[in-house]
C-alpha positions as CSV (number, residue, x, y, z in Angstrom):
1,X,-40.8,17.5,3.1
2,X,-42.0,19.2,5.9
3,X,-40.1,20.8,9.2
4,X,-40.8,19.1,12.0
5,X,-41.4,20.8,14.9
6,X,-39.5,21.2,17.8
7,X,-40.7,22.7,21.5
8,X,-39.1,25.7,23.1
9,X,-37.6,22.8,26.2
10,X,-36.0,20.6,23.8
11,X,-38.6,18.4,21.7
12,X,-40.2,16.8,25.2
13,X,-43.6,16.4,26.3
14,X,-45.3,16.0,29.5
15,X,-47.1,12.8,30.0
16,X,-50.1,12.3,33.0
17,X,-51.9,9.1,32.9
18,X,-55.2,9.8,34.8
19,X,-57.4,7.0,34.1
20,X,-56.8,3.1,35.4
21,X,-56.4,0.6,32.3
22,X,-58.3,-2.5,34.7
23,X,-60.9,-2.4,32.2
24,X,-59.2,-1.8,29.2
25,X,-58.5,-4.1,26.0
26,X,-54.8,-5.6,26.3
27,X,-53.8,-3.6,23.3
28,X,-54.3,-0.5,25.0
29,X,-52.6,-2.0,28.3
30,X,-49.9,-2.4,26.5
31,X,-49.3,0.5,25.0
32,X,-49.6,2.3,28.5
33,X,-47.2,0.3,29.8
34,X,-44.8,0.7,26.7
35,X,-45.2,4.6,27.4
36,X,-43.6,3.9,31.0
37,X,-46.1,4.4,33.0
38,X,-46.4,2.4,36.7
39,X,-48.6,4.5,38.6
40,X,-52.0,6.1,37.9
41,X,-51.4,10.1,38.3
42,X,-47.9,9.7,37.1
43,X,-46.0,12.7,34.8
44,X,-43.6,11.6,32.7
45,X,-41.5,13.4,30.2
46,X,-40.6,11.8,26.6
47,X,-39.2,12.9,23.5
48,X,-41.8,14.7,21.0
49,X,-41.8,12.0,18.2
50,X,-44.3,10.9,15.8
51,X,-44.1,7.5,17.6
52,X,-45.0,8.3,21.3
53,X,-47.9,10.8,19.7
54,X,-49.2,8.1,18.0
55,X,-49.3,5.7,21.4
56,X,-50.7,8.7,22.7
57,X,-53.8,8.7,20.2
58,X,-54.3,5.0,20.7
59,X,-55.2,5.5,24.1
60,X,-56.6,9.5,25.0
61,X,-59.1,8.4,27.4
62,X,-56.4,7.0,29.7
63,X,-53.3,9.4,28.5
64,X,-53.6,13.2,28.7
65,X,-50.9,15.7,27.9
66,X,-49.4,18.1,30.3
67,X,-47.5,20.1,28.9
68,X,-45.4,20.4,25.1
């Protein structure tokens, strides 16, 4: 197996959403919302994981990373 990699302020990344989800499919809604996003413009920190960069993949258009 691999290492996994960690970041230099504890394994977190920075989270903006910068684009509304009005017109998007309810899938990708969803997986906005399940991210923990309320507002449009919003930073939010969460854990480096394979899981919240592959809700971050599902939706790039709407998602865009800050900062690792």
């Amino acid at each position: 197996m691999t290492a996994k990699k960690t970041n230099a302020n504890g394994g977190t990344i920075q989270l903006k959403w910068v684009r509304s989800s009005i017109c998007a499919p309810k899938k990708q809604k969803v997986v906005v919302r399940g991210l923990g996003f309320t507002r449009l413009n919003q930073v939010i920190e969460r854990p480096d994981t394979p899981a919240i960069r592959g809700m971050v993949a599902k939706v790039p258009h709407l998602v865009e990373i800050v900062k690792q």
